[in-house]
Each structure stands twice: as C-alpha cells, then as structure tokens.
C-alpha positions as a Python dict, from the first residue, in 0.01 Angstrom:
ca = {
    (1, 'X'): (0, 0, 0),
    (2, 'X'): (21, 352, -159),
    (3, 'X'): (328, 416, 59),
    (4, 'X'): (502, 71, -78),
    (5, 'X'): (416, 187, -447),
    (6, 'X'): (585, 515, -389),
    (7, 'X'): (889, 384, -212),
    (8, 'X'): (950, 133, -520),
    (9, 'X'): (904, 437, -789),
    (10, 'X'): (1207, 551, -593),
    (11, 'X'): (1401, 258, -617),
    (12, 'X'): (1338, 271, -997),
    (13, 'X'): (1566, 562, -1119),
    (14, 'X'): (1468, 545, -1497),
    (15, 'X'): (1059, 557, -1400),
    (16, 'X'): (1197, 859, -1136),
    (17, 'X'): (1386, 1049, -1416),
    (18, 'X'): (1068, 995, -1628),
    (19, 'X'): (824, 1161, -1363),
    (20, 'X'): (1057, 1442, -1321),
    (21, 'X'): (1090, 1471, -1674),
    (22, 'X'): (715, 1512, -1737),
    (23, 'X'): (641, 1754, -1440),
    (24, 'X'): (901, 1971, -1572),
    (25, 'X'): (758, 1950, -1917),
    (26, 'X'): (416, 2032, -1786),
    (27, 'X'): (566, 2336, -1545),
    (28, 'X'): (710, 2461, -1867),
    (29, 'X'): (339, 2472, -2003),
    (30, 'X'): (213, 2683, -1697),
    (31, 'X'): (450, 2926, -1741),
    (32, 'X'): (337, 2946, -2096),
    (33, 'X'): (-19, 3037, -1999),
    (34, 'X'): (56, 3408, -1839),
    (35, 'X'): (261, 3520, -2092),
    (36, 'X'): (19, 3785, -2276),
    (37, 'X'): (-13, 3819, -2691),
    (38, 'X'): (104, 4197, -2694),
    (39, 'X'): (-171, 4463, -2798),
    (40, 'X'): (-427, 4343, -2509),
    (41, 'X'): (-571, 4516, -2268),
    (42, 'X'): (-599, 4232, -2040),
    (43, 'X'): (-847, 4343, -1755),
    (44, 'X'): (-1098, 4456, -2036),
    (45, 'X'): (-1052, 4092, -2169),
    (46, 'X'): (-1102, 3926, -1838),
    (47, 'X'): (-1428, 4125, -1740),
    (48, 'X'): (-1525, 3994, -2122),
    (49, 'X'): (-1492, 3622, -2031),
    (50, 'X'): (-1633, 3708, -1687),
    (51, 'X'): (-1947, 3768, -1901),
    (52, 'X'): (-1919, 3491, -2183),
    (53, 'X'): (-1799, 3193, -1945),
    (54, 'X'): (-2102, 2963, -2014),
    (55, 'X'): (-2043, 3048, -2384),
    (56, 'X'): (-1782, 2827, -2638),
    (57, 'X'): (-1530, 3086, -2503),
    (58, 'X'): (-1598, 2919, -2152),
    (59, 'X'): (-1545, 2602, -2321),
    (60, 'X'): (-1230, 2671, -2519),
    (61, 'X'): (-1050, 2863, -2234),
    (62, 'X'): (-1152, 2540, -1979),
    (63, 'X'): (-935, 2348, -2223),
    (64, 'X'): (-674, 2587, -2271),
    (65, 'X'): (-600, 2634, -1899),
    (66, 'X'): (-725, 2959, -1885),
    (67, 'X'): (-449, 3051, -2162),
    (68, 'X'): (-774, 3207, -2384),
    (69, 'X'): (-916, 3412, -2090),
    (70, 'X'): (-517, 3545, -2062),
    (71, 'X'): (-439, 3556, -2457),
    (72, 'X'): (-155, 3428, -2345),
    (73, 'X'): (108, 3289, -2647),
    (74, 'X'): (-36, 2930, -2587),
    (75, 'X'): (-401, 3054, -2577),
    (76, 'X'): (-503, 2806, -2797),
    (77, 'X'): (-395, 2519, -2622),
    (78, 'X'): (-404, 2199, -2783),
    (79, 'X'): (-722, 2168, -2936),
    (80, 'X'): (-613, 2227, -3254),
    (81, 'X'): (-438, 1936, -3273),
    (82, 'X'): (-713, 1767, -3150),
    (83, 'X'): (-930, 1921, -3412),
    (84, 'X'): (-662, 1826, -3710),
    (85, 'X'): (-656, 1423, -3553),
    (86, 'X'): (-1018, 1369, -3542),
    (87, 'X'): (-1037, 1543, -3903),
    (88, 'X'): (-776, 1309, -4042),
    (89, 'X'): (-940, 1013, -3854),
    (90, 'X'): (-1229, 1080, -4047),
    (91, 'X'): (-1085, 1138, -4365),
    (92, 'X'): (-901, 814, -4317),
    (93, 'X'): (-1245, 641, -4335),
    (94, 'X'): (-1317, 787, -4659),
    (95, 'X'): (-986, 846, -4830),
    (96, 'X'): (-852, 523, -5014),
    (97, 'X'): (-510, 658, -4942),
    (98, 'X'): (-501, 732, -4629),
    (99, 'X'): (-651, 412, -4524),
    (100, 'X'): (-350, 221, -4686),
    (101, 'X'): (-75, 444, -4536),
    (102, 'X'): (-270, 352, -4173),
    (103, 'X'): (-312, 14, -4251),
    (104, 'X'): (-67, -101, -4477),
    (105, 'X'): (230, 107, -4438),
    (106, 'X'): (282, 19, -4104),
    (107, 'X'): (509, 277, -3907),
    (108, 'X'): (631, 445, -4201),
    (109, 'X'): (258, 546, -4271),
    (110, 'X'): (178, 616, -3948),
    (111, 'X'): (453, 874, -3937),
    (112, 'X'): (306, 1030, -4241),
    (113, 'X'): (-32, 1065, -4114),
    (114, 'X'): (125, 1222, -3796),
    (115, 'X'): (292, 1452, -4011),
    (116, 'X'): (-15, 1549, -4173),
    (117, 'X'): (-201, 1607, -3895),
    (118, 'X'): (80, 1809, -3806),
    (119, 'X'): (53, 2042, -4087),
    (120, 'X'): (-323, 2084, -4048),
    (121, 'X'): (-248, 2181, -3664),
    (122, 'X'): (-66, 2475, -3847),
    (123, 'X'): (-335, 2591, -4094),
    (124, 'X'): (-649, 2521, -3839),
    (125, 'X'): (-388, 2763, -3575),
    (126, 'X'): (-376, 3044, -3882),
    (127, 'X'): (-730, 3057, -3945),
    (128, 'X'): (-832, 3031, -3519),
    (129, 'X'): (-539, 3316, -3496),
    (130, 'X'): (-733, 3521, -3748),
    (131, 'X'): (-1081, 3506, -3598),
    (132, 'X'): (-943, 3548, -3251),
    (133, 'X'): (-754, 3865, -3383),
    (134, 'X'): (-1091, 3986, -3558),
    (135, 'X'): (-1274, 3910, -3278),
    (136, 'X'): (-1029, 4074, -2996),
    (137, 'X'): (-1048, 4403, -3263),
    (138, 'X'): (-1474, 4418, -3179),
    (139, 'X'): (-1457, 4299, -2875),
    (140, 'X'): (-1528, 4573, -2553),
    (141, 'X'): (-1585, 4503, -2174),
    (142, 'X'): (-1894, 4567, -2002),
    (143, 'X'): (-1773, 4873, -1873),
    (144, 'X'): (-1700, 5005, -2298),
    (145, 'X'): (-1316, 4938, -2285),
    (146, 'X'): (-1201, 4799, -2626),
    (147, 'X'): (-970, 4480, -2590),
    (148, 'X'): (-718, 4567, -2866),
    (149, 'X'): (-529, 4900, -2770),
    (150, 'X'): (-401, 4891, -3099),
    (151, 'X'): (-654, 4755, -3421),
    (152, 'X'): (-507, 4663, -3768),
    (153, 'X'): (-291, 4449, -3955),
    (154, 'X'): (-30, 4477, -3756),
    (155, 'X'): (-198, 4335, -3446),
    (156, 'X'): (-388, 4059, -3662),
    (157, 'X'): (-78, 3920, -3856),
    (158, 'X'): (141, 3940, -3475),
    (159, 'X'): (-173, 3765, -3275),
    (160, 'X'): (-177, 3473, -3569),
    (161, 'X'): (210, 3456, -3544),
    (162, 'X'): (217, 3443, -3198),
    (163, 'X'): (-56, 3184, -3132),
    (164, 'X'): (33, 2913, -3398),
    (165, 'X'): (366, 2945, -3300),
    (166, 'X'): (280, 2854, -2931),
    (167, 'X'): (50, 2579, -3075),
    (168, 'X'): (315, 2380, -3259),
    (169, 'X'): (528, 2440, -2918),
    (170, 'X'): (239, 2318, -2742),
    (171, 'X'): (230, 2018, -2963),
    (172, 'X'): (626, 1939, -2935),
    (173, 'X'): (591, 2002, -2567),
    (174, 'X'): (313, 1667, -2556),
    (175, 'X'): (516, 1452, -2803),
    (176, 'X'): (826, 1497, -2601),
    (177, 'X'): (614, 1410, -2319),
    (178, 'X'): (527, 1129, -2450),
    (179, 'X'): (828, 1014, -2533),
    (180, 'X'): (1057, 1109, -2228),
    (181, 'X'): (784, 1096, -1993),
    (182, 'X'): (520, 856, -1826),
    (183, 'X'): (138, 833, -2002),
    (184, 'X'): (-6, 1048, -2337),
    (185, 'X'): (99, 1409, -2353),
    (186, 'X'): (-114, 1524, -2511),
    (187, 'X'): (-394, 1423, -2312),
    (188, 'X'): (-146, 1543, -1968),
    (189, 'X'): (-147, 1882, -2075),
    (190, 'X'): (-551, 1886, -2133),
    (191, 'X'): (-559, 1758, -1773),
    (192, 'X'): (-286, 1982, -1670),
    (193, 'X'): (-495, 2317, -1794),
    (194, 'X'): (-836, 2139, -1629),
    (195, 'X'): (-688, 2047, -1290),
    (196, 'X'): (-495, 2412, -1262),
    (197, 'X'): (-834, 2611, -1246),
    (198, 'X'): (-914, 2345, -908),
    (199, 'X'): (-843, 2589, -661),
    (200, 'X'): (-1024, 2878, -773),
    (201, 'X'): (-1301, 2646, -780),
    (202, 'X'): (-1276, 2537, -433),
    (203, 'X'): (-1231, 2872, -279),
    (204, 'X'): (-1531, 3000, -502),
    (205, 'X'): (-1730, 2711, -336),
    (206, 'X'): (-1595, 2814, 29),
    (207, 'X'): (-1624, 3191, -34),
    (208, 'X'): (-2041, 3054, -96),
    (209, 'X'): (-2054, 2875, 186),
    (210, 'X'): (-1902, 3139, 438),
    (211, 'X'): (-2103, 3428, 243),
    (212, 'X'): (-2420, 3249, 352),
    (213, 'X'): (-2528, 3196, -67),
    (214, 'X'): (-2441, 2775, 2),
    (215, 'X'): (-2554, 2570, 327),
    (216, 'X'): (-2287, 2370, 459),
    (217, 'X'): (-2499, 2061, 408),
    (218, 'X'): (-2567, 2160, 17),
    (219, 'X'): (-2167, 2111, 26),
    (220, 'X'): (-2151, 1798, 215),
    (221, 'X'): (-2431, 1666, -20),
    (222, 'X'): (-2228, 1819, -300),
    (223, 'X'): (-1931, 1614, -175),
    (224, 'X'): (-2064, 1291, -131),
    (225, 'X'): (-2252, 1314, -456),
    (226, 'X'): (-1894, 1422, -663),
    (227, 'X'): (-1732, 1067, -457),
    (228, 'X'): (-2037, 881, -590),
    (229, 'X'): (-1996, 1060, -976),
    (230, 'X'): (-1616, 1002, -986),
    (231, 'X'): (-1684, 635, -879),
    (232, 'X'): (-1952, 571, -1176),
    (233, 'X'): (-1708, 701, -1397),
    (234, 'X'): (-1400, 485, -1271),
    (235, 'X'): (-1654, 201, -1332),
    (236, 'X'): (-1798, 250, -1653),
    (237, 'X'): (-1482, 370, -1802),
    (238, 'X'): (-1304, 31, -1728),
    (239, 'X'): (-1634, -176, -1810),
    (240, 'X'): (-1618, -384, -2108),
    (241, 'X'): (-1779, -678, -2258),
    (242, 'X'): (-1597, -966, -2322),
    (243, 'X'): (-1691, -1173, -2593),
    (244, 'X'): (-1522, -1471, -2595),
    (245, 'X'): (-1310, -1605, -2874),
    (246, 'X'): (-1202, -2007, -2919),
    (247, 'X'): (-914, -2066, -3162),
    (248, 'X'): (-919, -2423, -3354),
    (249, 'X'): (-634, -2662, -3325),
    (250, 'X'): (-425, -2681, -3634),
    (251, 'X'): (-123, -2945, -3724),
    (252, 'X'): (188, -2727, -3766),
    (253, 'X'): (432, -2977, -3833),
    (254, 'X'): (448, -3223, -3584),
    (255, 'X'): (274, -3021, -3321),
    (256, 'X'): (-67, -2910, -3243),
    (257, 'X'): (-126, -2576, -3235),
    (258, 'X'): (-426, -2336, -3136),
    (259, 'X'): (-710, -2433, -2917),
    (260, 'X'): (-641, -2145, -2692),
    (261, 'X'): (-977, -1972, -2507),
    (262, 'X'): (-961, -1619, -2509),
    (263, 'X'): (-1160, -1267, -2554),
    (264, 'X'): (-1273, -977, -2745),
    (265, 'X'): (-1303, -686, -2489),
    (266, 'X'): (-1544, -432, -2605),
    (267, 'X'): (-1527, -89, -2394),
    (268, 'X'): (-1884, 14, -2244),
    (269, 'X'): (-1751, 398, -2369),
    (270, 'X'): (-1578, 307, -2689),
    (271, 'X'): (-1564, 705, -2802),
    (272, 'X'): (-1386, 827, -2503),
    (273, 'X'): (-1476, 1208, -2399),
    (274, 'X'): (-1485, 1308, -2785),
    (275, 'X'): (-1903, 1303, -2823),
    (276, 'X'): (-1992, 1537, -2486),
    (277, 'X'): (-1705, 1767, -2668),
    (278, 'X'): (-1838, 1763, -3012),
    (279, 'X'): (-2181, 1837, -2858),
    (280, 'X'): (-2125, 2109, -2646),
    (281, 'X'): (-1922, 2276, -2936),
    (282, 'X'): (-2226, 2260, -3139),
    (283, 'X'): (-2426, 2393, -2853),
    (284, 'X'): (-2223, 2685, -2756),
    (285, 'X'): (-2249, 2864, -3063),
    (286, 'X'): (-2552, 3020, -3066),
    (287, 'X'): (-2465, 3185, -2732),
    (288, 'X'): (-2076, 3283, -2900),
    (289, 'X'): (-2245, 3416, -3190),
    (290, 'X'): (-2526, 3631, -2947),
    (291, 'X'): (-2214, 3788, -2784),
    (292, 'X'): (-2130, 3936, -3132),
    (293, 'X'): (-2450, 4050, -3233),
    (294, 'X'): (-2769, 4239, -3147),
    (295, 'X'): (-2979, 4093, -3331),
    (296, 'X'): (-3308, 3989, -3170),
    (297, 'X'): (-3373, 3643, -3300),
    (298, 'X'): (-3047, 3515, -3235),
    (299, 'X'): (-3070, 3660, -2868),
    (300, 'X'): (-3363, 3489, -2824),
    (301, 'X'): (-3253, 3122, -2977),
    (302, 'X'): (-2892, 3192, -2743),
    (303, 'X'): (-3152, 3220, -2457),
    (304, 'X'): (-3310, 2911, -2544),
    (305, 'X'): (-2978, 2749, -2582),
    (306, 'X'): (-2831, 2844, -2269),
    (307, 'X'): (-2654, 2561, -2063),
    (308, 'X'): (-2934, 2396, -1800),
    (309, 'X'): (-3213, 2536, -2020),
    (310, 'X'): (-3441, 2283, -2102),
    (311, 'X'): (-3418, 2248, -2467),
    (312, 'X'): (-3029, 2277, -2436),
    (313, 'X'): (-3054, 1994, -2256),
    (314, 'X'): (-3253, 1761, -2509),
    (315, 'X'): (-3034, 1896, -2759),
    (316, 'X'): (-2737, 1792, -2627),
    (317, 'X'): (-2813, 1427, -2480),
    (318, 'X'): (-2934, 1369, -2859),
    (319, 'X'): (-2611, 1492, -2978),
    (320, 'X'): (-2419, 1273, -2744),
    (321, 'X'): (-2584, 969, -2837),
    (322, 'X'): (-2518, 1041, -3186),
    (323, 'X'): (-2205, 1161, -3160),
    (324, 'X'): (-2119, 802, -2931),
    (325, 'X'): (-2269, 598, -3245),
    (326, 'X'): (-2078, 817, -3467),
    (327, 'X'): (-1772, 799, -3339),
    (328, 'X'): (-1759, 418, -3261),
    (329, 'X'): (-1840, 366, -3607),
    (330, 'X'): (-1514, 537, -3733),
    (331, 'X'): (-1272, 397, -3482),
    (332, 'X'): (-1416, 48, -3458),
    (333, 'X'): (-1387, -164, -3732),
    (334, 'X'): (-1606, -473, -3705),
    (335, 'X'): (-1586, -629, -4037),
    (336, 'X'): (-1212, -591, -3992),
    (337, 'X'): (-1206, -794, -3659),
    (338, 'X'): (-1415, -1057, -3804),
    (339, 'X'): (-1187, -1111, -4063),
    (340, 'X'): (-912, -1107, -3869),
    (341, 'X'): (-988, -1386, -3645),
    (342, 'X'): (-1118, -1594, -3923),
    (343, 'X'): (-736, -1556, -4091),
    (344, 'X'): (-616, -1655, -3743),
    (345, 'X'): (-875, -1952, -3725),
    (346, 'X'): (-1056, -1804, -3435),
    (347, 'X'): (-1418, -1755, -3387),
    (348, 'X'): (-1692, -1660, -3150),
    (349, 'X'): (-1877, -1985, -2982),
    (350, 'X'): (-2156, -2054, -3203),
    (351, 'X'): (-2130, -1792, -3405),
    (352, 'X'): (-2048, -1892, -3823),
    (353, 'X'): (-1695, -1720, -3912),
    (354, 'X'): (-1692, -1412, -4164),
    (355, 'X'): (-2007, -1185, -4238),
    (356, 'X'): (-2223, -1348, -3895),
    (357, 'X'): (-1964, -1247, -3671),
    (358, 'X'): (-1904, -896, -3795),
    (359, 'X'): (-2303, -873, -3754),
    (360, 'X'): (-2223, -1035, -3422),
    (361, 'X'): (-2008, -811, -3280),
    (362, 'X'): (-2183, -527, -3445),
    (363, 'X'): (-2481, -628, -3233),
    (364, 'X'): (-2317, -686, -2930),
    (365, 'X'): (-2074, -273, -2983),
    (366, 'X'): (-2475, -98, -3069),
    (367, 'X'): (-2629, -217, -2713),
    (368, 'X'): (-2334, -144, -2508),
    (369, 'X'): (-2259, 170, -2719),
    (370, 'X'): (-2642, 306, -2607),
    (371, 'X'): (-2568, 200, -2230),
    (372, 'X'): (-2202, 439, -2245),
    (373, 'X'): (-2397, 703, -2420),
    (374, 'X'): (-2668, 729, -2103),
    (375, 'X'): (-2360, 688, -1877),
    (376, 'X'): (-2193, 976, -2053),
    (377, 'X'): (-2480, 1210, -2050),
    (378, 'X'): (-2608, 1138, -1674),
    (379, 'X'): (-2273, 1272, -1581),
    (380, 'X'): (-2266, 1583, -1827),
    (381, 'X'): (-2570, 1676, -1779),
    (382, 'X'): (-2593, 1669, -1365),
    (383, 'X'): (-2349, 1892, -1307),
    (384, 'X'): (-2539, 2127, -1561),
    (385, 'X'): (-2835, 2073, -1285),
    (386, 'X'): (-2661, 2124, -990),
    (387, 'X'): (-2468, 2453, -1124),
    (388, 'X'): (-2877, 2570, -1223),
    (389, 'X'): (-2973, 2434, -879),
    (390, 'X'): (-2707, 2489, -619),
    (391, 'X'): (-2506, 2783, -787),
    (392, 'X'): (-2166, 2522, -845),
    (393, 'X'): (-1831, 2664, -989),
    (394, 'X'): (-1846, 2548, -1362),
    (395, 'X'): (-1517, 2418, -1299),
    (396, 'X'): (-1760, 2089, -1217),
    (397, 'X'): (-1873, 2016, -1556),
    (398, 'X'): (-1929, 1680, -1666),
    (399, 'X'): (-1663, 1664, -1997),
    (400, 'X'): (-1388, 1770, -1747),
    (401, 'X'): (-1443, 1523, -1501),
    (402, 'X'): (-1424, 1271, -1765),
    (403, 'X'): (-1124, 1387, -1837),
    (404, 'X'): (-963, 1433, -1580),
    (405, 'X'): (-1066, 1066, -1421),
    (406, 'X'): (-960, 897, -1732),
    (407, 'X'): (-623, 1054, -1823),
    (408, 'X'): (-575, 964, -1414),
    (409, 'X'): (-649, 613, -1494),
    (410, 'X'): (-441, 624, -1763),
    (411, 'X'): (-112, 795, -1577),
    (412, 'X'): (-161, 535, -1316),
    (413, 'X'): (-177, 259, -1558),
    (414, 'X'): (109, 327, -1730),
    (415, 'X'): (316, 411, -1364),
    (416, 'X'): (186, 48, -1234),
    (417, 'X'): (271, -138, -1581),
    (418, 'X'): (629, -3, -1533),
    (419, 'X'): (664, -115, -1200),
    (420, 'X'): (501, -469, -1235),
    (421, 'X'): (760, -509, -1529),
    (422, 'X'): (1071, -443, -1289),
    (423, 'X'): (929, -681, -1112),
    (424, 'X'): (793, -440, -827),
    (425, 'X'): (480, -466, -645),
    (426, 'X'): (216, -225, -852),
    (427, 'X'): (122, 150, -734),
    (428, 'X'): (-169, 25, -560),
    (429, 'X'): (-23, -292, -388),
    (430, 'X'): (-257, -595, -479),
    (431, 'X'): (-501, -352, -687),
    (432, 'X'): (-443, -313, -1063),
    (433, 'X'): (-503, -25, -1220),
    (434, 'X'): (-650, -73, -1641),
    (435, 'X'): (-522, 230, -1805),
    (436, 'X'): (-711, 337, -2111),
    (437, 'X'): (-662, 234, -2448),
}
C-alpha cells in the first residue's frame, strides 16, 4: 500500500515539486547549523555543553539542531518565534485590540498580528543575542579555556547581529515552507533539528551495547518499549471526544433547511507539546543558573532539581498539568462555541442553548484535558527514568518524541489530503491518516 502511495506522489508533479521544494528548504537549514558566529573557540564550547547537556542549554540546543552547541549563525533556531507567538496569543486574551484584529478583521488582522509577532521575534533575538554574548564572554571549558578568544563590544554587538539575523532567516525559511512546500514550517524545521541528532543517538546506544555498559536485552526491551510509547502517542494525539451537535429545521423560503446531525470534536491533548516545554524551561533554570555561579545554595537547589531527581519530577508533572489547563483555556474558547451554534440554531442533545452549553462543553474539555495531561507526562517523564535507569541517549526525551510523532502525523496528513483530492488512493492505501490541527 505504501508502495501505491509513493508511485501516485509521482504521478502528481505539483505535490512532487512541493516535496522537493521543502527538502531543499530544510537542506538549506542544515547547512546553516555549522556555520560558526566568529570569535569562538569552538572545542572549548563543545566540552562546555558536554558538561551542561541536562541543563536549559541541553534543552535549547535539542531545539536548535545542535546550532547552540555550534554557535552557529542560526543558533537560536526558531524558538524565538515560538516565544513571540505564544506571547501574542496571550496578550490576545487580554488585549481588547488584539482580540478584534483576530477576530474581527479577518485576514487583514491576521496579517497584522503575524507581523507583530514578527517584530517581537526581532527584539526577543536582540536581547537572547546579548545574554548569549555575555554569557560566551564568562564562559570556560572544563579544562580553563575561555570560549570567546576575543571579549568586548565588538564581539557582543557582532554575536547579536549575527544571530537575529539568522533568526528572521530562519523564520522566512518556515513561511516559505509553508507556502511552497507540504505541512507547517515552522514546526518541519523543529523536527528537522530533533530528527538530525538520531544517529548520534543510535551509535551512542550501540557503542553501550558493544562496550559491555548496555545488555543486548536492556536494548531489545528498550525497543519494544519505544514501539509501544510511539503507539500511545499516535493514539492519544488523534483521540478526541465527540460531542454531538443536532441543528433544527428552519423554513428558508420554500425549503426546509437544517436538521443535519453532526459533532464537536474535542482533542484528548488540546495544548499540543507547548505545556512539557513551558515546564521543563521552568525546570532547567536552576541547573543554567548553577553553571554560572558558585554559590552554595543554588548548587544545592540545581542538585535537587536535576532531571530524574525526585522532586524534579513532582515539580514538573504539576507544571504540566497546569500548564495543559492553562493553555487550553487561552486557545479554546467555550463561551464562543456555544454561541456560535446557538446563532447557527444548533445545539447539544439535551443540553439548553447559550450559558448551559458553554458550561457543557467546559465540563466535558476539564475531564479530557486531565486524561491528556497524565498522557503527556507518562511519556515525559519515562524516558527521564529510563535515561536514570538504563543510561539512554537524551536524544529519547519525552517533548521530542512528541514532536517528532505529531509534526509526522501532520506531514502525512497533509501528503494524503493532497492525494485523496486528485482523486488518488491516500499514502497509506485504505488507512487515513488525521493530521493535526
């Protein structure tokens, strides 16, 4: 069936010029990663992050493709942009004015809150550039080798320079993608940087096993287990409820209208991969700010914090469930479905129109919202476990395989939805694949 799929993408020469079009895109962006912000002394860097990897360094580099660990021109990656959307997403919920031009404006407003965030990809770049810079300047290697060859102005204003420039490249690189290509570019180049650090992984994991440090059955237990994690989270990420929705029959004219049966699909993990980010952010500083200091205290509260530790783990479960409730509550709008389907003379089967079914539905998102946050932090927090436990690459971690399984989901979606409209069977023969929404 996979074969079939294939041979009609290359019958299709529009969806072909689209694939090549994104690959090349993406190639462009690993090319990016190794070249070097001048002024580093890269080894002393790299035997830095060798130190720091389970540190918000580890995190940000993950991300960037390894781009941070180079301080390469797109070091950064594309989490600033990321940073500036969900910052405009929640000023959106408490600006009067924003909310119009998102609601109201239609694509004229949306294009000015793109812009926006556009600008405060810029200024969040500057002021990363600037800490990175003053970090690089006090940063040594284990060995006493200072990073920067070269401290001073001169460095700081060239390493801001250089990095927001290969942000906003970074950030034209995804919409192009996303505009020439197949799926979210954005999201293709976070997969992209995750995906690229898969073979050191795997050879790490061999060089264990043939060193004698791993069993071979630890790894065949490792591999069955990662089938069974990457098939909960194929599950849960396409589970929804459906709540169903009955529209009335009105008189239009001389013809009956309405009395159409439908649904309201509510997604079991409504705030995608954002909470286990936000929380292991929050988590990771202690430890980032340890690497900067001697002080004794905060040593001892980065100790405490330390990924697999205990309380690190309590932390950062609580943080996810918050974070899930949190984030639902911005980018789900109850009040505004309800009204919505009362305008359109729909309603929920024995449920009153207007405030009862926003309470409805409200009821319905908070359980299923509590059963995706225990989903999300099983899988974030068993790969901590097993990297405690059975000395696993951190290449494993539970935010990247979430990911990476549902911008997957998502590229396949979008390659089968292209197909099925030429009239072509789908990627997957009979199966359909639900890309994310």
């Amino acid at each position: 069936m996979a074969l079939t799929g294939a041979q009609n993408i290359a019958k299709l020469p529009e969806l072909k010029k689209k694939l090549l079009w994104t690959f090349a895109l993406l190639a462009v962006y690993r090319v990016g990663i190794y070249i070097p912000v001048p002024g580093v002394d890269r080894l002393a860097l790299f035997d830095f992050f060798e130190q720091a990897k389970n540190t918000l360094f580890g995190l940000f580099d993950m991300f960037s493709g390894g781009g941070l660990r180079n301080i390469s021109i797109l070091a950064l990656g594309i989490m600033p942009y990321i940073s500036a959307s969900i910052i405009i997403q929640l000023l959106t919920v408490v600006s009067p004015d924003l909310k119009r031009l998102s609601k109201e404006e239609g694509a004229e407003g949306r294009k000015k809150i793109t812009q926006y965030t556009r600008y405060g990809t810029v200024l969040i770049t500057l002021i990363q550039g600037f800490g990175i810079a003053i970090g690089l300047e006090q940063m040594h290697s284990p060995t006493g080798a200072p990073v920067v060859m070269l401290a001073g102005w001169s460095f700081r204003l060239m390493t801001m320079l250089t990095l927001t420039t290969g942000t906003v490249f970074l950030m034209w690189l995804g919409e192009q993608m996303t505009e020439k290509g197949v799926g979210n570019g954005i999201s293709l180049i976070i997969f992209a940087g995750i995906v690229a650090g898969l073979p050191t992984a795997l050879s790490n994991t061999f060089r264990l096993v043939s060193t004698g440090e791993m069993s071979i059955f630890v790894l065949l237990f490792l591999a069955v287990l990662m089938v069974g994690v990457l098939g909960v989270i194929v599950f849960c990420e396409r589970g929804q409820r459906r709540v169903p929705i009955q529209y009335a029959k009105r008189m239009m004219g001389r013809r009956m209208m309405g009395g159409q049966s439908s649904h309201l699909p509510l997604r079991l993990n409504t705030a995608g991969v954002i909470p286990p980010i936000f929380a292991s952010s929050l988590l990771m500083f202690p430890a980032t700010l340890a690497n900067f200091s001697s002080v004794e205290w905060l040593q001892q509260i980065s100790s405490a914090f330390h990924p697999g530790a205990i309380l690190y783990n309590v932390f950062f479960i609580a943080l996810i469930v918050f974070f899930c409730y949190f984030y639902t509550a911005i980018i789900f709008d109850p009040k505004g479905i309800a009204d919505n389907l009362r305008k359109q003379g729909g309603f929920i089967p024995g449920i009153r129109p207007g405030q009862k079914t926003k309470d409805y539905i409200d009821k319905v998102l908070t359980r299923i919202t509590l059963w995706g946050s225990i989903y999300i932090s099983v899988v974030c927090v068993l790969p901590m476990f097993m990297i405690q436990h059975f000395n696993v690459p951190f290449y494993f971690g539970g935010t990247s395989l979430l990911i990476v399984v549902g911008v997957a989901m998502d590229f396949m979606g979008k390659i089968e939805s292209y197909l099925i409209s030429r009239q072509y069977e789908g990627l997957m023969g009979k199966t359909r694949v639900k890309g994310r929404r």
